[in-house]
Backbone as JSON, one array per atom type, in Angstrom:
{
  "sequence": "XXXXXXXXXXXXXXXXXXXXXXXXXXXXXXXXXXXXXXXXXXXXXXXXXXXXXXXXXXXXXXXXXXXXXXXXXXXXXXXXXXXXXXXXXXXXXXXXXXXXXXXXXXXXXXXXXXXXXXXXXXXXXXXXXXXXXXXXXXXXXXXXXXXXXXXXXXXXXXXXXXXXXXXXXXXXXXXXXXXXXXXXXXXXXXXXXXXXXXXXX",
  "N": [[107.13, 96.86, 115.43], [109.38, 95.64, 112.89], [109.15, 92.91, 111.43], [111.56, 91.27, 110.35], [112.84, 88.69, 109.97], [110.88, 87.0, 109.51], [109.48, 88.43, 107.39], [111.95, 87.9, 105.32], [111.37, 85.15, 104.98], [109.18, 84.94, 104.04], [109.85, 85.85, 101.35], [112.05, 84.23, 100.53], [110.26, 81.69, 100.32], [108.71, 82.25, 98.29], [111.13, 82.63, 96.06], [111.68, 80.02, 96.01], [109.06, 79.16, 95.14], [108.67, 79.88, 92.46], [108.8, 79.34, 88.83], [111.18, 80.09, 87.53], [114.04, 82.26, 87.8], [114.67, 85.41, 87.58], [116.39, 88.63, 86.72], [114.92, 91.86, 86.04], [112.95, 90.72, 88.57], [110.14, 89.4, 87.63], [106.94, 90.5, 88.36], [104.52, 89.74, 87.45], [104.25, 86.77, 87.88], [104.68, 86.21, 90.38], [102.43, 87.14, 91.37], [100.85, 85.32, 90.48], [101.0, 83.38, 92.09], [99.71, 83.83, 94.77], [97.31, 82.56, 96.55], [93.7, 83.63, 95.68], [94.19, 86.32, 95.18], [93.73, 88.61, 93.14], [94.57, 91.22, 90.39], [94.74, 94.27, 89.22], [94.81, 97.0, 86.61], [94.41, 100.75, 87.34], [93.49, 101.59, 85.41], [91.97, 99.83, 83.93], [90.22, 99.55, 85.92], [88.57, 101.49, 86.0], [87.79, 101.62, 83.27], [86.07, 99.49, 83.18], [84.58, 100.04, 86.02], [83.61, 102.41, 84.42], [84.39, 105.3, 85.2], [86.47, 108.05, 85.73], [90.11, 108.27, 86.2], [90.93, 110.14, 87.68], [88.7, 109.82, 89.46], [89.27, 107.18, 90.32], [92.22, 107.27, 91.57], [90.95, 109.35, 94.03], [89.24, 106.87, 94.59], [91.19, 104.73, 95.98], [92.75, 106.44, 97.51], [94.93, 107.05, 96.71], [97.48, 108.09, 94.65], [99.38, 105.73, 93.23], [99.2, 103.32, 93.78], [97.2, 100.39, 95.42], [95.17, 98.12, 97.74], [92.78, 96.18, 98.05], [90.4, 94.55, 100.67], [88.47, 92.0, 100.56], [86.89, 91.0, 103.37], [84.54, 89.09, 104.12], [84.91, 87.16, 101.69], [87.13, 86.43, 102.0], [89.25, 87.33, 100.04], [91.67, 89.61, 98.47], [92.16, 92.67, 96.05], [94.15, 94.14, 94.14], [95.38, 97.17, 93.43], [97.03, 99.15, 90.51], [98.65, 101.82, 89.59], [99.23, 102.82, 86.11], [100.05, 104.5, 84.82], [102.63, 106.81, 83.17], [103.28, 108.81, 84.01], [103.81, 112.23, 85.87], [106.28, 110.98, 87.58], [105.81, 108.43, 87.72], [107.37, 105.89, 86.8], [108.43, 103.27, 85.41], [110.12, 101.3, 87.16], [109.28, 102.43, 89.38], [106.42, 101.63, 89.49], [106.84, 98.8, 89.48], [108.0, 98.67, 91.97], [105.59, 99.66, 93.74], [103.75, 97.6, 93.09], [104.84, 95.54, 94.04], [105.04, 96.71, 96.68], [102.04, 96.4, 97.79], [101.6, 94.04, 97.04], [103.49, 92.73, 99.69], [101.61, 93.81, 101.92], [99.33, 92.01, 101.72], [100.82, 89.6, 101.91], [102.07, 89.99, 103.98], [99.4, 89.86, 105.92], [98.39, 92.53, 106.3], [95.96, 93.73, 105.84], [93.77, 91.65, 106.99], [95.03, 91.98, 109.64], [94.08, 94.05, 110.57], [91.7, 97.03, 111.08], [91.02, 97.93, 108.59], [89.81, 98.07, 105.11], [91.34, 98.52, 103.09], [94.18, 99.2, 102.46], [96.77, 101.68, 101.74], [99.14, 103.11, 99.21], [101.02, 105.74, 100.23], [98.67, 106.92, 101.66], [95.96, 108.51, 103.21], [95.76, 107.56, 105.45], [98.13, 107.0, 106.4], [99.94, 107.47, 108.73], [98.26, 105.92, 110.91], [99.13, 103.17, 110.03], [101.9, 103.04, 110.1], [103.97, 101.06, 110.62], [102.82, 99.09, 109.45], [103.46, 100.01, 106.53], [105.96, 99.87, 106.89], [106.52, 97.47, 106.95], [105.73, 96.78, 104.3], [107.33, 98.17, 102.78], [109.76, 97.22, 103.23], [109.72, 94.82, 102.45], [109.15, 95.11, 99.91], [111.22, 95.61, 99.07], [113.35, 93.34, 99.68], [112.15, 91.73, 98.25], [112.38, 92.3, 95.29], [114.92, 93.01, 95.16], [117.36, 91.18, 96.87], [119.45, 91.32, 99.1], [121.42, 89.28, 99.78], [121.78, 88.29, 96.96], [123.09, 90.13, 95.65], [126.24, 90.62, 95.84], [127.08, 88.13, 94.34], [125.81, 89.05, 91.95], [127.3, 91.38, 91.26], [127.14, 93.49, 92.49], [127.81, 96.75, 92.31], [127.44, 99.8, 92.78], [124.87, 102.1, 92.85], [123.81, 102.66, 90.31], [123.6, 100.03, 89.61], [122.63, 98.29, 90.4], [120.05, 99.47, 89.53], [119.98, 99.07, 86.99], [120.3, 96.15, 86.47], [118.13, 95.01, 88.65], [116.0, 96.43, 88.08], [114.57, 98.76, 89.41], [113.45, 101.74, 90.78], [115.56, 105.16, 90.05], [115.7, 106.69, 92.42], [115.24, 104.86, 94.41], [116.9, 102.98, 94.16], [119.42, 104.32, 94.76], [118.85, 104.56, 97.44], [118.78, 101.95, 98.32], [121.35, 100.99, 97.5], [122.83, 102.27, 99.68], [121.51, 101.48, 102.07], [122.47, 98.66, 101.77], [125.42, 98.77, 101.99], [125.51, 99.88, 104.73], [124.42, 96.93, 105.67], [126.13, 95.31, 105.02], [128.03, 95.93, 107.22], [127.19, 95.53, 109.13], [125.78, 93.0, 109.75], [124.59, 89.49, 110.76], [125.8, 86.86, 109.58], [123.44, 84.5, 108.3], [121.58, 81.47, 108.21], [119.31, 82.0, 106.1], [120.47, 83.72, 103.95], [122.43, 81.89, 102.52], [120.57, 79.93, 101.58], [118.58, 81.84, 99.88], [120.61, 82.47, 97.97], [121.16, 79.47, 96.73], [118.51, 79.12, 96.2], [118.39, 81.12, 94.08], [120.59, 80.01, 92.58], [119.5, 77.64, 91.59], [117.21, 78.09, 89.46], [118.05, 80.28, 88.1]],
  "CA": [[108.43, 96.28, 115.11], [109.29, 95.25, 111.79], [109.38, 90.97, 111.37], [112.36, 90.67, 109.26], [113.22, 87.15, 109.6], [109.47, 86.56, 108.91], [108.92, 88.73, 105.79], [112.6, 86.97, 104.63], [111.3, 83.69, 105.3], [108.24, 84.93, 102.88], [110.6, 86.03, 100.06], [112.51, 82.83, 100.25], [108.85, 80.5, 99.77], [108.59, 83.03, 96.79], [111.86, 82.33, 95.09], [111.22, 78.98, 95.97], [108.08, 78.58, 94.1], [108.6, 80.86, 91.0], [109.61, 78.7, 88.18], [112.18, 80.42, 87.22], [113.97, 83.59, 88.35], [115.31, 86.56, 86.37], [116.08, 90.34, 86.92], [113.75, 92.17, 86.74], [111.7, 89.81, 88.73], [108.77, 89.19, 86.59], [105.88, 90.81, 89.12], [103.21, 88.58, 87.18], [104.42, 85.42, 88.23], [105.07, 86.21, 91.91], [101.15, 87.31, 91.38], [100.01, 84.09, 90.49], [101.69, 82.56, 93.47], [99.14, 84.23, 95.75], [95.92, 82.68, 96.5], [92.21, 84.57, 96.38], [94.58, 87.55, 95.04], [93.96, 89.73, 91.56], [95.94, 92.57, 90.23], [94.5, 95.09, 88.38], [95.44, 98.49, 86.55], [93.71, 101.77, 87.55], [93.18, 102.32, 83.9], [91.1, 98.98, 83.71], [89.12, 99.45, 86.95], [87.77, 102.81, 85.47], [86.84, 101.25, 82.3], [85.21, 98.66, 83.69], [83.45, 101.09, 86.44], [82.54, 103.52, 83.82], [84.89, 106.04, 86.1], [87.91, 108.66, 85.13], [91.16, 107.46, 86.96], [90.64, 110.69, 89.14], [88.07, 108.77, 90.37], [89.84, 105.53, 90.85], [93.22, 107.75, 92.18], [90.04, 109.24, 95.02], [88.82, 106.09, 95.51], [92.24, 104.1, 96.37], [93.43, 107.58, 98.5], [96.64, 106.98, 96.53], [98.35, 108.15, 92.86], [100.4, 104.66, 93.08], [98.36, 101.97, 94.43], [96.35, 100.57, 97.02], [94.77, 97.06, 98.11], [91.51, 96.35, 98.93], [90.23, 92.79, 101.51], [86.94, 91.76, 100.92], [86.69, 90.24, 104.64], [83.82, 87.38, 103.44], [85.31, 85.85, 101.4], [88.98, 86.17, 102.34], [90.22, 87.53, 98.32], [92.41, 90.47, 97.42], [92.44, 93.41, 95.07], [95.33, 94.72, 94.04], [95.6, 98.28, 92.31], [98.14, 99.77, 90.83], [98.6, 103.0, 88.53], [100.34, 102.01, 85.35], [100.51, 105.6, 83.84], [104.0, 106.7, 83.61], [102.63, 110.55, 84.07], [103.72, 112.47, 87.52], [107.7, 110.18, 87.62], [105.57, 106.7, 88.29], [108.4, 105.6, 86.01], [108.21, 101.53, 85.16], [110.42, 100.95, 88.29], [108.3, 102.96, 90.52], [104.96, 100.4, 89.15], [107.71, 97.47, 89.88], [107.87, 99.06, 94.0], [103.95, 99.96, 94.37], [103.01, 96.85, 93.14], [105.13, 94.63, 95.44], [104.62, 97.04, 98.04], [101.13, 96.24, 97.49], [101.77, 92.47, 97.78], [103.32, 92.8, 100.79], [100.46, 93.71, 102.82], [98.62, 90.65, 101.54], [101.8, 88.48, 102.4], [102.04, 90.05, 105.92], [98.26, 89.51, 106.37], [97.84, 93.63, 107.1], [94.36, 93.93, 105.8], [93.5, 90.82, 107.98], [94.69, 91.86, 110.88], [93.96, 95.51, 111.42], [90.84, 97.51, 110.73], [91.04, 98.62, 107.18], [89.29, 97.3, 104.18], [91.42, 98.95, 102.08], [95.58, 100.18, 102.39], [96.86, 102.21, 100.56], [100.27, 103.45, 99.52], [101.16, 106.94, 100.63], [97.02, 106.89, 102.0], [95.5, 109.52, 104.21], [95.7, 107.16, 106.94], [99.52, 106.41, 106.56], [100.77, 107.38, 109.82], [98.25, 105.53, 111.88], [99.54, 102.23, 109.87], [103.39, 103.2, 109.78], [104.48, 99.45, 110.73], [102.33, 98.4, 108.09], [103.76, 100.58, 105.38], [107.43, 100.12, 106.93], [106.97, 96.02, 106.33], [105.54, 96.37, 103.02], [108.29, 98.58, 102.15], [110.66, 95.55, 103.76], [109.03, 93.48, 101.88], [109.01, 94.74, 98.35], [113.34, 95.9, 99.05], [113.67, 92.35, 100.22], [111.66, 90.75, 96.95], [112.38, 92.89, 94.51], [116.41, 93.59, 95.07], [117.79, 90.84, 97.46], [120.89, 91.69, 99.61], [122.21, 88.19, 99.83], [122.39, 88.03, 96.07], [124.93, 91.29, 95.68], [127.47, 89.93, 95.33], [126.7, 86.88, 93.33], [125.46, 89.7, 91.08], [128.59, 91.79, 91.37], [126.29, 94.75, 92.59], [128.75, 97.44, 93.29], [126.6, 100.71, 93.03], [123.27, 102.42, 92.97], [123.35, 102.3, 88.56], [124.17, 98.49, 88.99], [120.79, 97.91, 91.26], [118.65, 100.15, 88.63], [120.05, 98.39, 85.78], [119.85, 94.6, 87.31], [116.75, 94.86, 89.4], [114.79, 97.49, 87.92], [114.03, 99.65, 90.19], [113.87, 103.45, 90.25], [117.21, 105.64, 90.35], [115.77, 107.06, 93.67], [114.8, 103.57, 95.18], [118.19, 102.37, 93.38], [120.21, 104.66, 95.5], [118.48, 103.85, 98.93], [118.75, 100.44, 98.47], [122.47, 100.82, 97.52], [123.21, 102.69, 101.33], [120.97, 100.11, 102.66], [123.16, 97.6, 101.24], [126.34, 99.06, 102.6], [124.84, 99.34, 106.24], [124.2, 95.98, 106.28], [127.41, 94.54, 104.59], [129.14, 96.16, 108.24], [125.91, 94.94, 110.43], [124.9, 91.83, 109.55], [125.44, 88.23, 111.47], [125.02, 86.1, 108.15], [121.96, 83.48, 108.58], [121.08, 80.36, 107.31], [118.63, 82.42, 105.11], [121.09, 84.13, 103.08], [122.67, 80.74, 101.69], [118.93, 79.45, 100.91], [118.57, 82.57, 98.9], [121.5, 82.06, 97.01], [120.94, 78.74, 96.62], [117.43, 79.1, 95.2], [118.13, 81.78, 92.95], [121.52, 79.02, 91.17], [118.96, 76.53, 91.14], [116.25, 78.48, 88.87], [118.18, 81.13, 86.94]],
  "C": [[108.33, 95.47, 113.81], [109.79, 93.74, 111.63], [110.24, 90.91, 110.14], [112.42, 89.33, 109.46], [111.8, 86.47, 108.69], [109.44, 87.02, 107.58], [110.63, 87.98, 104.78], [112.37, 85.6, 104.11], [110.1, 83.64, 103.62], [108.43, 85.35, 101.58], [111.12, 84.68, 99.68], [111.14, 82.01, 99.79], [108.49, 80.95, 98.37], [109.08, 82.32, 96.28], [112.1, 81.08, 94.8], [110.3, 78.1, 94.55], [107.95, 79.05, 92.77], [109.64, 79.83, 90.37], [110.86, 78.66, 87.45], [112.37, 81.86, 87.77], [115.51, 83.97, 87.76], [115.07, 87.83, 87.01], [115.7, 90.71, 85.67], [113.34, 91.26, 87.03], [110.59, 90.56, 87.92], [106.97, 88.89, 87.68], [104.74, 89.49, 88.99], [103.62, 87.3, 87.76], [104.64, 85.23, 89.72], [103.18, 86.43, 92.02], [100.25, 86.13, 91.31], [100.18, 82.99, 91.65], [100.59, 82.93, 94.96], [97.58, 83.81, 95.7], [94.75, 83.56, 96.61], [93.47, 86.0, 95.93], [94.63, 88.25, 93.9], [94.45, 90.77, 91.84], [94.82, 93.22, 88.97], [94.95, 96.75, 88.03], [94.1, 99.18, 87.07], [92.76, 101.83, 86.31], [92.28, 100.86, 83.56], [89.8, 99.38, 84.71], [88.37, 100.45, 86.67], [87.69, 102.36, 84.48], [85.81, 100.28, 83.02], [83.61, 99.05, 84.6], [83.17, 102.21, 85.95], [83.09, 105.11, 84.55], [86.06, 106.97, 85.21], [89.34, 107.78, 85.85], [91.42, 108.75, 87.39], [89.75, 109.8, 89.61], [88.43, 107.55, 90.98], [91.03, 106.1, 92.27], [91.8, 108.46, 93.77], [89.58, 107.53, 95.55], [89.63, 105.12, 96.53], [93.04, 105.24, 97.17], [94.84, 107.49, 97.71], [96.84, 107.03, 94.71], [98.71, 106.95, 92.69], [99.68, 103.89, 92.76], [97.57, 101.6, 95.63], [96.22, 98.9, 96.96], [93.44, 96.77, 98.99], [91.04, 94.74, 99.62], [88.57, 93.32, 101.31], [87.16, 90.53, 102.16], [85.79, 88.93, 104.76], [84.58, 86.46, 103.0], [86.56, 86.06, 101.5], [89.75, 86.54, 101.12], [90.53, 89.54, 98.51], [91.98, 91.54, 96.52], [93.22, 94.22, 94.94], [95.32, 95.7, 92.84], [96.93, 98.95, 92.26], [98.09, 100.9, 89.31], [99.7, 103.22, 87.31], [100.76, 102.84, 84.28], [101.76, 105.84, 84.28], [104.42, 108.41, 84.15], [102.87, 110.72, 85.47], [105.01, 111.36, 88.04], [107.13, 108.83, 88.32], [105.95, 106.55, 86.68], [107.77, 103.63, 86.06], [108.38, 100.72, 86.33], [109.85, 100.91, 89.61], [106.99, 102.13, 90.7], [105.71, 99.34, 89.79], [107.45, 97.59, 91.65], [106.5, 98.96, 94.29], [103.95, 98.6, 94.06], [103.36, 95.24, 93.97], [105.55, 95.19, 96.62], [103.05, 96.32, 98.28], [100.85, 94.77, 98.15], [102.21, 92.41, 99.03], [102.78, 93.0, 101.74], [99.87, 92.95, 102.71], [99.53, 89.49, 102.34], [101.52, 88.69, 103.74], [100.78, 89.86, 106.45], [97.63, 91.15, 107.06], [96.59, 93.78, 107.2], [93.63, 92.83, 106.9], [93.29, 90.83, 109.23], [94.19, 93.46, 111.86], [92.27, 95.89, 110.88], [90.25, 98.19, 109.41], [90.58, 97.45, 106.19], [90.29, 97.16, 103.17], [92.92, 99.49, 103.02], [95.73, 100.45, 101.3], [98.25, 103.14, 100.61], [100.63, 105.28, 99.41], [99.48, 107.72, 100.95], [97.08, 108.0, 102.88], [95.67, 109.05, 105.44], [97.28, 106.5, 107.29], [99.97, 106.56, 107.92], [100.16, 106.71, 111.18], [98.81, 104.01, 111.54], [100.91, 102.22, 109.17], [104.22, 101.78, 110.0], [103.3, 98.91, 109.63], [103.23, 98.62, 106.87], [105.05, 100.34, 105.48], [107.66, 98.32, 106.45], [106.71, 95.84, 105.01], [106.31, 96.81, 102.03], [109.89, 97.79, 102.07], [110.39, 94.97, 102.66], [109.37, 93.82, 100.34], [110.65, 95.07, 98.03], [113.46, 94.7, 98.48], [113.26, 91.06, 98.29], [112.5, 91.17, 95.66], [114.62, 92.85, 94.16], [116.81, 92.8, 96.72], [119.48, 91.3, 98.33], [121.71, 90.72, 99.2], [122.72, 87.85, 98.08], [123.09, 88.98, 94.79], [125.91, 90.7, 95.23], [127.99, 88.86, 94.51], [126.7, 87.72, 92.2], [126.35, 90.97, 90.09], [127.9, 93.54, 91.27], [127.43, 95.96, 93.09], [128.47, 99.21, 93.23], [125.14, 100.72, 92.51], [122.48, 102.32, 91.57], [123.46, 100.43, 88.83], [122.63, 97.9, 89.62], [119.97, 98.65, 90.2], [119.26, 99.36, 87.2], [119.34, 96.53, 85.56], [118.77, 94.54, 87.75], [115.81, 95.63, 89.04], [114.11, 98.84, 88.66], [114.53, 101.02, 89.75], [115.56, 103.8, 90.65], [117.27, 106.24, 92.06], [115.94, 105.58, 94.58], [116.26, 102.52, 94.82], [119.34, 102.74, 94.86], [119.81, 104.86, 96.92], [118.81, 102.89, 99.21], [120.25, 100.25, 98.63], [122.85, 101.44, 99.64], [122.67, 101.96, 102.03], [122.07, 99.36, 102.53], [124.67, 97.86, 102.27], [126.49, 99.11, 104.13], [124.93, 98.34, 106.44], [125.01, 94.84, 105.96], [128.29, 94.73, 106.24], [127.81, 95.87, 109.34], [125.7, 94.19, 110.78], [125.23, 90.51, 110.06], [124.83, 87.4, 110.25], [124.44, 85.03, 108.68], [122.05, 82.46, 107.5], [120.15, 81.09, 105.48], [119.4, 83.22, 103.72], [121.6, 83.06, 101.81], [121.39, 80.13, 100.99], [118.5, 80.23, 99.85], [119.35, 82.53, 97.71], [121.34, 80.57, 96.4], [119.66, 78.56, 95.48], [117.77, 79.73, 94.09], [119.55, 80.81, 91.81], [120.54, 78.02, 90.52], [117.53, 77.12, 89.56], [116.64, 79.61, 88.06], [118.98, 80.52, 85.24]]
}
């Protein structure tokens, strides 16, 4: 079962602590917000290890991205594939890499058996509530509901223009959106959202 109120609660401490906030959110700075957590490209981690980026794309099971827990010492590594080759478009880097975060936020690597997730991984369907909160999670960060309308979001070009995101991930988000305009019992958390984002844009 997917912990919305929870992974909301962990967007809000975000927009909270980010010193300022702008569409596109500005990935790097939500990055520095995360203790024990680095970010690196593909295309670094294969210079560095002397590797191709087939090799990196094998070693992370995933074209996109992945995340690896060193379990000792409790830190992070965050990959993500920053070629634009194969439609990982700018937007699409923007999704992997706060999908990415979201498994750190939710504590997946922590609490399950994996060293290492990874997005669209070989082992996706035995950690489908993993992949379904981190996909929560990077909607929720990335392209808020509550601040629609503030924004005067009124289709699927107005979310890929504003928030960045892809035209596919644009027009999900928009039918999302609409769903939950005729669903939704509005929450304390919505006003807090709004709230943060007058106080810091």
């Amino acid at each position: 079962m997917i912990r919305y109120a929870y992974i909301n609660n962990q967007v809000l401490n975000i927009y909270l602590m980010l010193p300022t906030i702008s569409f596109p959110l500005n990935i790097n700075e939500v990055l520095k917000l995360i203790p024990d957590c680095k970010y690196m490209s593909y295309q670094k981690f294969a210079q560095i290890s002397n590797c191709s980026i087939e090799d990196v794309i094998q070693i992370c099971e995933s074209k996109s991205g992945c995340t690896h827990y060193d379990i000792l010492q409790n830190r992070y590594l965050i990959l993500c594939n920053q070629s634009t080759e194969g439609n990982n478009n700018i937007g699409r880097q923007r999704w992997t890499c706060s999908h990415e975060i979201g498994h750190v936020i939710c504590q997946h690597l922590a609490f399950s058996a994996y060293a290492k997730l990874s997005e669209n991984n070989l082992a996706k369907n035995s950690n489908s509530e993993y992949e379904a909160e981190a996909d929560y999670f990077a909607a929720t960060l990335l392209a808020p509901f509550p601040l629609f309308k503030l924004l005067n979001i009124q289709s699927a070009i107005d979310i890929q223009n504003i928030f960045g995101l892809s035209s596919e991930a644009s027009l999900y988000r928009y039918k999302q959106y609409i769903k939950w305009l005729h669903t939704r019992v509005k929450t304390a958390w919505e006003n807090d959202m709004v709230r943060a984002y007058n106080s810091k844009h």
